[in-house]
ZAZAPA-857836 format. One record per residue (C-alpha): residue number from 0; residue in one letter; x, y, z. Coordinates in nm, 4 decimals, padded with zeros to 6 digits. Layout:
BEGIN
- nuvex  paza  east  north  up
- NUM  a  X  Y  Z
...
//
This chain:
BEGIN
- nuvex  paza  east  north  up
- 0  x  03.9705  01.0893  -00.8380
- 1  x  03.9411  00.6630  -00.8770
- 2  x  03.9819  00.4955  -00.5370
- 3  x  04.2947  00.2979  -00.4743
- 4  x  04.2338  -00.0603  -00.6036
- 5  x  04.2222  -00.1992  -00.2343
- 6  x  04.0261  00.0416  -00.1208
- 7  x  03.7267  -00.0353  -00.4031
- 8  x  03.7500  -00.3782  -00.2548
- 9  x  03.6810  -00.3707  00.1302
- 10  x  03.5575  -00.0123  00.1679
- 11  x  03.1545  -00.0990  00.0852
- 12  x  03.1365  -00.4527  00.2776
- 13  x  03.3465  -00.2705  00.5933
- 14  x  03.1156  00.0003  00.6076
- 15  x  02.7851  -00.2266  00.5496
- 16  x  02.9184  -00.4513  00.8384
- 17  x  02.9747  -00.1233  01.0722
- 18  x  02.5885  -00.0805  01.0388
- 19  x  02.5328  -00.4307  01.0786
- 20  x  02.7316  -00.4169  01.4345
- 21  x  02.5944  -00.1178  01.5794
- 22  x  02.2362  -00.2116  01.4689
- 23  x  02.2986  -00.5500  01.6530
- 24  x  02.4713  -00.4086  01.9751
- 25  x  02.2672  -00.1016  02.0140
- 26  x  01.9050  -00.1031  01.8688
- 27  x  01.6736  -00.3973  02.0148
- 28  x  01.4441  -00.6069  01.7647
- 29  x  01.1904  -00.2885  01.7480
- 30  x  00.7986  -00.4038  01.8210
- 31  x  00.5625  -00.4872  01.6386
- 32  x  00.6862  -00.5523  01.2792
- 33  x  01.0435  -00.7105  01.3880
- 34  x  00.9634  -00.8768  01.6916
- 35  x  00.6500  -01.0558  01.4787
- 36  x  00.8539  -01.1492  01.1529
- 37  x  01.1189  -01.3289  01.3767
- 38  x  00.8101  -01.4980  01.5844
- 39  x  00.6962  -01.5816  01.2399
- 40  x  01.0780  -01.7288  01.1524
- 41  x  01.0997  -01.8907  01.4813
- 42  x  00.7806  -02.1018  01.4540
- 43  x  00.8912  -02.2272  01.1061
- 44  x  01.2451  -02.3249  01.2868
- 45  x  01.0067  -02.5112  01.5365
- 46  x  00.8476  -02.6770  01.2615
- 47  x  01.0877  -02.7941  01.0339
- 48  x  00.8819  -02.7518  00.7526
- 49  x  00.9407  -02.4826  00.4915
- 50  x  00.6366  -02.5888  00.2301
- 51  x  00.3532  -02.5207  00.4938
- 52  x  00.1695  -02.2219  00.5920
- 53  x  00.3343  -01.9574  00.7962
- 54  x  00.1973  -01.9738  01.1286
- 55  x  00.2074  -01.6596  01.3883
- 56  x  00.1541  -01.7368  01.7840
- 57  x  00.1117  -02.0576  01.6046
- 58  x  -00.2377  -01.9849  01.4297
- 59  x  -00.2259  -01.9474  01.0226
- 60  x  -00.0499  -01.6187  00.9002
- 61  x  -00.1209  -01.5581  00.5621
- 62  x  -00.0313  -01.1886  00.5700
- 63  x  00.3282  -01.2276  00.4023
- 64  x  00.5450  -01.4558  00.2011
- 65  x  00.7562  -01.6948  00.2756
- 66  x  01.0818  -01.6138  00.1215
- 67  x  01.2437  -01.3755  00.4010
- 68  x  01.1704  -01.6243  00.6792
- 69  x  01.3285  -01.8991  00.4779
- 70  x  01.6564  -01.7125  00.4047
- 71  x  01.6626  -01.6442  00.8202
- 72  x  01.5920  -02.0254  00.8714
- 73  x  01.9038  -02.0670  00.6463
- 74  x  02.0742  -01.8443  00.8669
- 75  x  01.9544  -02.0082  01.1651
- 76  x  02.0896  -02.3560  01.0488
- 77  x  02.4998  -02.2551  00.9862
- 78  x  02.4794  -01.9875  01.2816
- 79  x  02.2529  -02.1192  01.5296
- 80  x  01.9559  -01.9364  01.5756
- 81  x  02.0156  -01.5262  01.7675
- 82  x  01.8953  -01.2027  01.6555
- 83  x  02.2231  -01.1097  01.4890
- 84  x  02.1661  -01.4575  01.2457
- 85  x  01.8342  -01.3017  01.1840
- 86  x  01.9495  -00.9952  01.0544
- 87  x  02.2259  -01.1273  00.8311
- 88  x  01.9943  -01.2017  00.5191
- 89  x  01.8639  -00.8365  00.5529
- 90  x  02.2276  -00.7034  00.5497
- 91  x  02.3347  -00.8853  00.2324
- 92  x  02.0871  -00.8063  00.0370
- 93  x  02.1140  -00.4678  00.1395
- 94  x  02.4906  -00.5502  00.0109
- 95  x  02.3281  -00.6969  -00.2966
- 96  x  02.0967  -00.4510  -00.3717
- 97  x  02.3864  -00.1610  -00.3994
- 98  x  02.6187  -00.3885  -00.6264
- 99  x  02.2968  -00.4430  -00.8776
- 100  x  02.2458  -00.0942  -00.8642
- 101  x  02.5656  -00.0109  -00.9965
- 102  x  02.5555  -00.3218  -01.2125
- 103  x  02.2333  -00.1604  -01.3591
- 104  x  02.3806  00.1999  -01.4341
- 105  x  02.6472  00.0236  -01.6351
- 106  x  02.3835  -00.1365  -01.8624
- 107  x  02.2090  00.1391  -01.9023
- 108  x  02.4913  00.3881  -01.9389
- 109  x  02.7788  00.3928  -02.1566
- 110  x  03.0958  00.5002  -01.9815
- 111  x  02.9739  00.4555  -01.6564
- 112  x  03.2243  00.2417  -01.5245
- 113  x  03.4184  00.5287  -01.3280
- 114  x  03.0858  00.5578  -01.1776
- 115  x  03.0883  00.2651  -00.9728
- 116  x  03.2024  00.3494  -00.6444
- 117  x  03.0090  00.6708  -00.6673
- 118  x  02.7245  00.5487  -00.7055
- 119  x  02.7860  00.2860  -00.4219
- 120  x  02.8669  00.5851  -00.1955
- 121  x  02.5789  00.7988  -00.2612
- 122  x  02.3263  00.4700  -00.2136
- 123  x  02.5123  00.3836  00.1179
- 124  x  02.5159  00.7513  00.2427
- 125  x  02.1516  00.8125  00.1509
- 126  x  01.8847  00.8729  00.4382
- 127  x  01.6672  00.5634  00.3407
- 128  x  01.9314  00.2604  00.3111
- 129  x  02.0857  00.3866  00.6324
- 130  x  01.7520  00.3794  00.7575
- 131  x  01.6553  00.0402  00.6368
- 132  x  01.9643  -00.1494  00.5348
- 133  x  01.9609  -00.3120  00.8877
- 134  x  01.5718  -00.3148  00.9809
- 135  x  01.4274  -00.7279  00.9589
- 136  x  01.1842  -00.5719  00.6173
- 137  x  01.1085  -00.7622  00.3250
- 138  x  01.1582  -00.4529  00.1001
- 139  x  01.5538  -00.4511  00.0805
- 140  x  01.4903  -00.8513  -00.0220
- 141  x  01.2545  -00.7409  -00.2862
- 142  x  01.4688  -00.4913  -00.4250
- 143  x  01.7490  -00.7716  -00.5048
- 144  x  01.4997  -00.9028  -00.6889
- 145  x  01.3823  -00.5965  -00.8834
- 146  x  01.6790  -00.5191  -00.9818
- 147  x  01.7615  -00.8429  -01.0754
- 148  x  01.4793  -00.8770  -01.3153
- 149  x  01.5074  -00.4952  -01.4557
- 150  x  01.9194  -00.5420  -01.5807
- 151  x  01.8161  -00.8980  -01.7792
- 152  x  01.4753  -00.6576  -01.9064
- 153  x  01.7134  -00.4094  -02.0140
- 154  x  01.9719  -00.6806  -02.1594
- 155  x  01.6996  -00.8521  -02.3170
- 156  x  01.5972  -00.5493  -02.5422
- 157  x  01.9387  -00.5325  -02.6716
- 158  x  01.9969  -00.9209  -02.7596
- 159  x  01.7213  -01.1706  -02.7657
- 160  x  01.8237  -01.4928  -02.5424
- 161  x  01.6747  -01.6851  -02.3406
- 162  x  01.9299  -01.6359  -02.0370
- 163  x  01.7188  -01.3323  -02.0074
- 164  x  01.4306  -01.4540  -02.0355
- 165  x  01.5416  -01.6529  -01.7413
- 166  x  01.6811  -01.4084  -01.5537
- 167  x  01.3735  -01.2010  -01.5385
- 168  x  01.1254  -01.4971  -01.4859
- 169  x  01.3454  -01.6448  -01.1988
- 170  x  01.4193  -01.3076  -01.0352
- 171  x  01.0286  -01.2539  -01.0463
- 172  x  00.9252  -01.5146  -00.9268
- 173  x  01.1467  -01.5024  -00.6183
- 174  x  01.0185  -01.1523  -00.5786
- 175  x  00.6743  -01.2584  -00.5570
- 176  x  00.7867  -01.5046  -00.3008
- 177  x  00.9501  -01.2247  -00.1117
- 178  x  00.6786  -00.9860  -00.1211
- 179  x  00.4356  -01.1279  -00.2634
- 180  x  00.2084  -00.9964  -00.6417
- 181  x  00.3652  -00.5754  -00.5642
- 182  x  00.6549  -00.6972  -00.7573
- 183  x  00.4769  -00.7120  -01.1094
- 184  x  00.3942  -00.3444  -01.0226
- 185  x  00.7656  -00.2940  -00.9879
- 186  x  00.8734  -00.3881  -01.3706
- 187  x  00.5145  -00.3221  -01.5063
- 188  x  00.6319  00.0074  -01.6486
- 189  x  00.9419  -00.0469  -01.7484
- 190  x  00.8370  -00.3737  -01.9570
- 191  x  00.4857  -00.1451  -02.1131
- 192  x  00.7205  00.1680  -02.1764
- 193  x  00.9918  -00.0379  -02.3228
- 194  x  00.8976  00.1538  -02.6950
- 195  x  00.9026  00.4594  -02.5588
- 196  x  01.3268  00.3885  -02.3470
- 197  x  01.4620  00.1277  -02.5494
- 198  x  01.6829  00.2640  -02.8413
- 199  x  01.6822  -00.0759  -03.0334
- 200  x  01.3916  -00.2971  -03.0364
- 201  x  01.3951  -00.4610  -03.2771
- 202  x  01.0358  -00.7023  -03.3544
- 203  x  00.9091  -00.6058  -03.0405
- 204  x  00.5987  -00.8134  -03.0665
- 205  x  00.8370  -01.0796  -03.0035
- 206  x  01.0009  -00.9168  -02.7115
- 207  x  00.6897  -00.8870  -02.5456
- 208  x  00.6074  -01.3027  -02.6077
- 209  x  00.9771  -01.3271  -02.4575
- 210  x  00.8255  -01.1137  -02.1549
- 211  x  00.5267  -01.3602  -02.1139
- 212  x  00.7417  -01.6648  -02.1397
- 213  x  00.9521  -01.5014  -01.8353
- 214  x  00.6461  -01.4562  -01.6235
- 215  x  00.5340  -01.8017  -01.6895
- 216  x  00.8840  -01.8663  -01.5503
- 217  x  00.7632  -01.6892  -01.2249
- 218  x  00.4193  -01.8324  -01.2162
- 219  x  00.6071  -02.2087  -01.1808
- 220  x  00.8363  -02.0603  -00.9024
- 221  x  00.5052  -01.9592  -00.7468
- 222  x  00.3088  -02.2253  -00.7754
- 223  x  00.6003  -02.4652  -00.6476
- 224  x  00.5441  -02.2845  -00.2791
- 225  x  00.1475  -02.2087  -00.3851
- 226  x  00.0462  -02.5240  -00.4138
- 227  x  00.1471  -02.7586  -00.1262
- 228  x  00.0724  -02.4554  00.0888
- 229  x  -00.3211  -02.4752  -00.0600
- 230  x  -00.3165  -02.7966  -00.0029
- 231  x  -00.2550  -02.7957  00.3457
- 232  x  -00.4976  -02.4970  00.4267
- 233  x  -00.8577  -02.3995  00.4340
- 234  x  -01.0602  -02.1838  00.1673
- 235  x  -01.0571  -01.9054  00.4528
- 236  x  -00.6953  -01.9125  00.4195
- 237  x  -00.6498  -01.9387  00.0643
- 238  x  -00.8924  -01.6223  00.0507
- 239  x  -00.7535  -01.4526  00.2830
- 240  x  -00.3843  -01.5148  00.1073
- 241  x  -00.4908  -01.4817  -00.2134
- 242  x  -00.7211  -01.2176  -00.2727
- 243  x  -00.7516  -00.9976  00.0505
- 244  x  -00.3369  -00.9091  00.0585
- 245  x  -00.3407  -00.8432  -00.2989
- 246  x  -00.6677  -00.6674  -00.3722
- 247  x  -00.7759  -00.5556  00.0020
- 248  x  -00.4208  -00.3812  00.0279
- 249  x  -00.4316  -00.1817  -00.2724
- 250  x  -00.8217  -00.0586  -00.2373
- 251  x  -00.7463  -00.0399  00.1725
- 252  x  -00.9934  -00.2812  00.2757
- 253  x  -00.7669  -00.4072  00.5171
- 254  x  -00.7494  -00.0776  00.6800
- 255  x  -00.3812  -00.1003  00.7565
- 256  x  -00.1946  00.1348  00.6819
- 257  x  -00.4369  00.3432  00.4643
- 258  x  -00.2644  00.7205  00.3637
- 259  x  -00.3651  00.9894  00.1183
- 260  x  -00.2688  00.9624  -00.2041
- 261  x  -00.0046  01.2545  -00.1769
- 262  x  00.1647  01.0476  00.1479
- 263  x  00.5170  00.9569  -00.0157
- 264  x  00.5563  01.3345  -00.1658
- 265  x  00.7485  01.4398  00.1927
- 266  x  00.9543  01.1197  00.1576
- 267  x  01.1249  01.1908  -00.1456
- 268  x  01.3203  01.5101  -00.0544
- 269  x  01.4681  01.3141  00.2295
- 270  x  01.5518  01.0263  -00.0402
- 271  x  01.8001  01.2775  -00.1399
- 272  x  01.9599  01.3554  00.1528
- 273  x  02.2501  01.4602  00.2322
- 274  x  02.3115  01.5160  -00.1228
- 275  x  02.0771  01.7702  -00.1617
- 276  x  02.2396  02.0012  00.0446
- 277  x  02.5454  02.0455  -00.2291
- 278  x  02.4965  02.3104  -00.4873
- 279  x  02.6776  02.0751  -00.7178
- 280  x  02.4056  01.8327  -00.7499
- 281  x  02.1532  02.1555  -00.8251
- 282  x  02.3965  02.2450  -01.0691
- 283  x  02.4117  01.9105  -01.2409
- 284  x  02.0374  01.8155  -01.2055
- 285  x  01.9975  02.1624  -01.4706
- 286  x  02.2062  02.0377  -01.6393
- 287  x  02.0566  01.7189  -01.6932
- 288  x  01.7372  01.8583  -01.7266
- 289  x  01.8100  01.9923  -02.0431
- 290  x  01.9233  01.6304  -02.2036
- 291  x  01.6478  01.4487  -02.0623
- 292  x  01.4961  01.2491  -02.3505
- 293  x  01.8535  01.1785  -02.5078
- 294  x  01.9716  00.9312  -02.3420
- 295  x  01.8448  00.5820  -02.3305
- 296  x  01.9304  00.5197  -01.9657
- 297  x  01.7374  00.8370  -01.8598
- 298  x  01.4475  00.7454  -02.0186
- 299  x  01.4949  00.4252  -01.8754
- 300  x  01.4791  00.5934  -01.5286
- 301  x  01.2139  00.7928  -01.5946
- 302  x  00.9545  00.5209  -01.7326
- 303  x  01.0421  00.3856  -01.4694
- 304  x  01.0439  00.5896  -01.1517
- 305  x  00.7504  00.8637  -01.2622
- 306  x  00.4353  00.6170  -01.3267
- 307  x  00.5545  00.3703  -01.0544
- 308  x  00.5363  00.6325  -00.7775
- 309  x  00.2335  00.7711  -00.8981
- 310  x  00.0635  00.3851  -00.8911
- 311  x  00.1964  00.3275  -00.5998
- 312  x  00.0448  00.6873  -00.4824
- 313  x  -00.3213  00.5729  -00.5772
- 314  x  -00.2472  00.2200  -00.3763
- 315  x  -00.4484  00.2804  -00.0443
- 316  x  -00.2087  00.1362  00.1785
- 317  x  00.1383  00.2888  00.2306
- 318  x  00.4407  00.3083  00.4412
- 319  x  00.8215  00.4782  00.3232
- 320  x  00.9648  00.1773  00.3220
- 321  x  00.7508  00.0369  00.0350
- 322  x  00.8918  00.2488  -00.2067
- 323  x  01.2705  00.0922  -00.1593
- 324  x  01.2709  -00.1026  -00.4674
- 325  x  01.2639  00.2395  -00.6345
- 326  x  01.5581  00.3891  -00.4363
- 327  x  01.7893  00.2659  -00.7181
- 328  x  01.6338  00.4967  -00.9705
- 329  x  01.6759  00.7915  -00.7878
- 330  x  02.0642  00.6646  -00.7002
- 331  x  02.1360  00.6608  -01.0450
- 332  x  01.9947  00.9720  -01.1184
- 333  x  02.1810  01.1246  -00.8284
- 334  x  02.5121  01.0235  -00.9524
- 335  x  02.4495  01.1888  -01.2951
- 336  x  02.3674  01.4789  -01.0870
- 337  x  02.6605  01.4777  -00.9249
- 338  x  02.9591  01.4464  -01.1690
- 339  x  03.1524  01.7382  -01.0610
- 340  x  03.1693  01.6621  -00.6852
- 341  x  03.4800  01.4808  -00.6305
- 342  x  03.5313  01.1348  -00.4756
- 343  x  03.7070  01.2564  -00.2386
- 344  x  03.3880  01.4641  -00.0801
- 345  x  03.1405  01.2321  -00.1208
- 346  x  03.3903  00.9806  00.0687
- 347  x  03.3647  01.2600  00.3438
- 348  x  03.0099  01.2693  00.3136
- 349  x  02.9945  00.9033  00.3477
- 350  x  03.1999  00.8735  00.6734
- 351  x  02.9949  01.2098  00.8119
- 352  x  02.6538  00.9637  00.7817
- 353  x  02.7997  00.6383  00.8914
- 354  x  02.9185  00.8216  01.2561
- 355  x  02.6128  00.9655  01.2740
- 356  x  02.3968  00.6622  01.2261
- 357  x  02.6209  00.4674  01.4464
- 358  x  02.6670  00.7940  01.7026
- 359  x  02.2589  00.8134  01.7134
- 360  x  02.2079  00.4689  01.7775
- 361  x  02.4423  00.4483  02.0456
- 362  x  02.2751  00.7381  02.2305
- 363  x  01.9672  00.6674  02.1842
- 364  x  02.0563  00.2789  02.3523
- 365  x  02.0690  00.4204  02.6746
- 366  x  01.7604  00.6999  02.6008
- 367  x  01.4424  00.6457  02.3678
- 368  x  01.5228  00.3063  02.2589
- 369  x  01.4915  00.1570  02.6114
- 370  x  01.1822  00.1636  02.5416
- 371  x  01.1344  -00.0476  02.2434
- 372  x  01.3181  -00.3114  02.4396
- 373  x  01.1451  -00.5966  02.5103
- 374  x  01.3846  -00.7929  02.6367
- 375  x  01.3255  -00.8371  03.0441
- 376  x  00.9462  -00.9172  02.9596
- 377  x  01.1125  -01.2134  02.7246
- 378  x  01.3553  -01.3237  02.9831
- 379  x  01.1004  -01.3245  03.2603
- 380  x  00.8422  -01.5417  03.0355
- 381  x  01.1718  -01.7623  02.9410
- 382  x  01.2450  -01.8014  03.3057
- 383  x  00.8803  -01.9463  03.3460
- 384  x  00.7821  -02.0884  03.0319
- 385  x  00.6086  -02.3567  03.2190
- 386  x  00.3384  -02.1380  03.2855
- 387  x  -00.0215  -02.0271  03.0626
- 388  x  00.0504  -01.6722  02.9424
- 389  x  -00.1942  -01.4080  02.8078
- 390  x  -00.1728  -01.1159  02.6415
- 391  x  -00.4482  -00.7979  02.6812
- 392  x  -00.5535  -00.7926  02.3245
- 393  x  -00.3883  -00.7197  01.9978
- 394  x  -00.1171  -01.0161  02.0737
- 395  x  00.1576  -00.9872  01.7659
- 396  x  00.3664  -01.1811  01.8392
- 397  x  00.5403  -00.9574  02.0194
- 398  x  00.7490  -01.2247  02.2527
- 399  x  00.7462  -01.5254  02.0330
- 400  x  01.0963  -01.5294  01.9136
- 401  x  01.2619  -01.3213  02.2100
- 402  x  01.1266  -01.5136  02.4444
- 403  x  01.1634  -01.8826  02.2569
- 404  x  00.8250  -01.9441  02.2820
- 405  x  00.6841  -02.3103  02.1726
- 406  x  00.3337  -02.2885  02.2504
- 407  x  00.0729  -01.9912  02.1970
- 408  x  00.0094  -01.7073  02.4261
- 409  x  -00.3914  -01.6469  02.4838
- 410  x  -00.4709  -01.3301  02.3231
- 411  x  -00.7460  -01.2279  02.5888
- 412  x  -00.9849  -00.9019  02.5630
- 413  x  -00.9370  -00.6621  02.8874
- 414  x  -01.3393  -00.7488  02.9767
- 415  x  -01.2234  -01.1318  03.0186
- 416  x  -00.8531  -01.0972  03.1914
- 417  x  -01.0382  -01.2165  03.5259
- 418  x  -01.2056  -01.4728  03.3637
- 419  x  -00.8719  -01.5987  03.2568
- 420  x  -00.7490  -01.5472  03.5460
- 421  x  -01.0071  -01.7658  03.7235
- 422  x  -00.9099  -02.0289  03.4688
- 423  x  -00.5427  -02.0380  03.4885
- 424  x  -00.4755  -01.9369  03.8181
- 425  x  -00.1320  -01.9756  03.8354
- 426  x  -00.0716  -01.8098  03.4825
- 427  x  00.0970  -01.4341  03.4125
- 428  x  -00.0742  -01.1820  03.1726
- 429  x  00.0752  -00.8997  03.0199
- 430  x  -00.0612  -00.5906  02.9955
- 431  x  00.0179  -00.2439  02.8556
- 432  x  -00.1077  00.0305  02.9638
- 433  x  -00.0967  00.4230  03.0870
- 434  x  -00.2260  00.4893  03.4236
- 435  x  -00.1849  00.2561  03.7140
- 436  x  -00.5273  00.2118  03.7798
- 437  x  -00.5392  -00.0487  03.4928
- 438  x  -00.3520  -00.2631  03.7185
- 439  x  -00.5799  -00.2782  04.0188
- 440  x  -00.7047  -00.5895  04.1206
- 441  x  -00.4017  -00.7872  03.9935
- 442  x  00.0064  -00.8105  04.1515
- 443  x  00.2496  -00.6665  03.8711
- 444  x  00.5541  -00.8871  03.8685
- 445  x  00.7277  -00.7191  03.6632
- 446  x  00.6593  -00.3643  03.4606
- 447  x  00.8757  -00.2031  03.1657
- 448  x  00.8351  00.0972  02.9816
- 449  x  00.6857  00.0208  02.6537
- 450  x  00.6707  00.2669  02.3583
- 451  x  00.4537  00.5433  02.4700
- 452  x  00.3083  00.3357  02.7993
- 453  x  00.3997  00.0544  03.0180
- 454  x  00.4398  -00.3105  02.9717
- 455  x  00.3410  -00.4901  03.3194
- 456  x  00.3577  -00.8650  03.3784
- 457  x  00.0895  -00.9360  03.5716
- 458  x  -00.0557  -01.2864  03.8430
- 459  x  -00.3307  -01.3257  04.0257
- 460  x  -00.3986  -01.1219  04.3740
//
């Protein structure tokens, strides 16, 4: 059963701006990774200057790219700058991303037009964009990109012309800016496999110089950020940027984040859920089983899902969320899968996930998330921003944005908090910590729970 021509209209924005208002009124910006990227954000709103190196607690970051904090600086200007403004650009391209991936299944497969909202449905319903779709991550942002680049790659094997060739250089190119070199790794298969999918190409030596052409496309929308960026910094920095986040993540030399290779294996049952609790889709999965090589879009999917998640399995450093930009494979795959479950039930499916998201995060407001909440530490440092501020070691940046920071916060070592002390005697540390004792010798002025401990502001006895 089709959905009502009104309803194909509103239904998907409605439902992405219901998790864009309970993520907004209910969850705080959650330490460290949101609260730093919106310090990061904030200090280029401070500076006015998108072409120079991202700066964290106002010291060179060169750990990301710059894309994501320019799109919230866009935000910033029409809205005025709030944590809602912030979390717009993350929103629509979580928007974005499901439109391409239904704009991708009807490249790759004939007839699937009555697939549309289906496919919408199951991507919006699914654990991980429910999960993510809301969170300030570049990975959502990349995957606009990805997808971007992967319908002109597909387009481009059909009909040679250079709006493709466009297409995929531009779109790869922004993708670098959004996440830096992982996007090559993204259409790496698909483009070396494309013999092995692609029903008709035709010359593909040629092809493939079409391919390079495209990525010299993205090396100029690179180098147009790269370069004044170099300029301004330090061979430290330009290391750092260049060779340690693209070589030191993938061998783990960073040691951030490092994981056995067999880490994402857990994550991909719940990438199915709550779909995988139908019969239905084990029904149609056999089914499609047996076809697998037929089809051009299948093979598509497969060359493209199966050696990406097994590079990305030998990359040293992981986290869930960095295998988003393959969430539209398995989507598509999903809705082949699940042909003979009506609209209608999915639609109930849908609403079943969206309550629960929004039902969770409204409990857990007033329970667990309290403590993720960083807000009366920001509004007590906003209330004395005249004052030196220190934080006991590990400083991310925490408090920058929240608390509209403009100058750094010392990022002091336990040993030397005294010392400090002695220095700026009228300043206010903060401190987190587990047992009380931590505290003696110093007046708390304020303490929070924090995570798993406490967050205390402390002076001077």
């Amino acid at each position: 059963m089709a959905l009502p021509a009104w309803t194909r209209l509103v239904w998907l924005p409605l439902v992405v701006f219901i998790l864009f208002l309970a993520a907004i009124s209910f969850r705080p910006l959650l330490p460290i990774d949101e609260t730093r990227y919106t310090s990061v954000a904030w200090e280029m709103y401070l500076s006015q200057d998108w072409l120079k190196p991202l700066t964290m607690n106002f010291a060179p970051y060169h750990h990301k790219l710059p894309l994501l904090f320019w799109l919230i600086n866009a935000s910033w200007a029409i809205f005025g700058v709030s944590r809602w403004a912030a979390t717009l650009p993350v929103v629509l391209s979580s928007l974005a991303c499901v439109y391409l991936t239904v704009a991708l299944g009807r490249v790759l497969f004939p007839g699937f037009q009555r697939q549309g909202d289906r496919t919408a449905i199951i991507m919006v319903a699914g654990a991980p964009f429910l999960a993510y779709s809301t969170v300030i991550y570049f990975d959502l942002t990349l995957t606009v990109f990805v997808l971007l680049s992967l319908i002109g790659t597909v387009v481009y094997t059909r009909a040679r012309g250079w709006r493709s060739v466009v297409l995929i250089g531009v779109s790869l190119g922004l993708g670098v800016l959004a996440r830096g070199p992982v996007a090559f790794l993204h259409l790496l298969f698909p483009i070396l496999l494309a013999p092995l999918w692609a029903s008709n190409l035709r010359q593909p030596v040629r092809w493939y110089l079409g391919i390079l052409a495209a990525l010299g496309v993205a090396a100029a929308i690179v180098l147009c950020w790269l370069i004044p960026v170099l300029q301004q910094s330090d061979g430290k920095f330009a290391y750092a940027l260049l060779w340690m986040q693209t070589v030191g993540r993938a061998t783990g030399k960073l040691d951030a984040h490092v994981q056995p290779f067999y880490f994402y294996l857990p994550f991909l049952p719940a990438a199915l859920i709550p779909w995988v609790f139908l019969p239905r889709f084990w029904r149609g999965a056999a089914v499609l089983r047996e076809g697998l090589w037929e089809t051009e879009g299948i093979r598509f999917l497969v060359c493209w899902f199966v050696p990406t998640f097994l590079l990305f399995s030998l990359i040293s450093e992981k986290q869930p969320h960095y295998l988003l930009p393959l969430l539209p494979a398995v989507v598509l795959a999903m809705a082949l899968c699940l042909k003979e479950v009506s609209t209608r039930q999915m639609a109930q499916g849908l609403a079943i996930m969206v309550v629960a998201i929004v039902a969770g995060q409204a409990i857990a407001s007033v329970t667990i998330l309290k403590r993720y909440d960083l807000e009366p530490v920001a509004a007590y440092m906003r209330a004395n921003r005249d004052k030196d501020w220190a934080f006991v070691e590990n400083y991310h940046a925490e408090l920058g944005f929240l608390a509209r920071l403009q100058k750094p916060v010392d990022d002091v070592p336990r040993h030397r908090l005294a010392q400090w002390f002695a220095d700026h005697p009228d300043g206010r540390a903060i401190v987190v910590y587990r047992n009380a004792k931590d505290l003696a010798g110093y007046h708390s002025v304020l303490d929070n729970p924090y995570r798993a401990k406490r967050m205390a502001v402390l002076s001077a006895q």
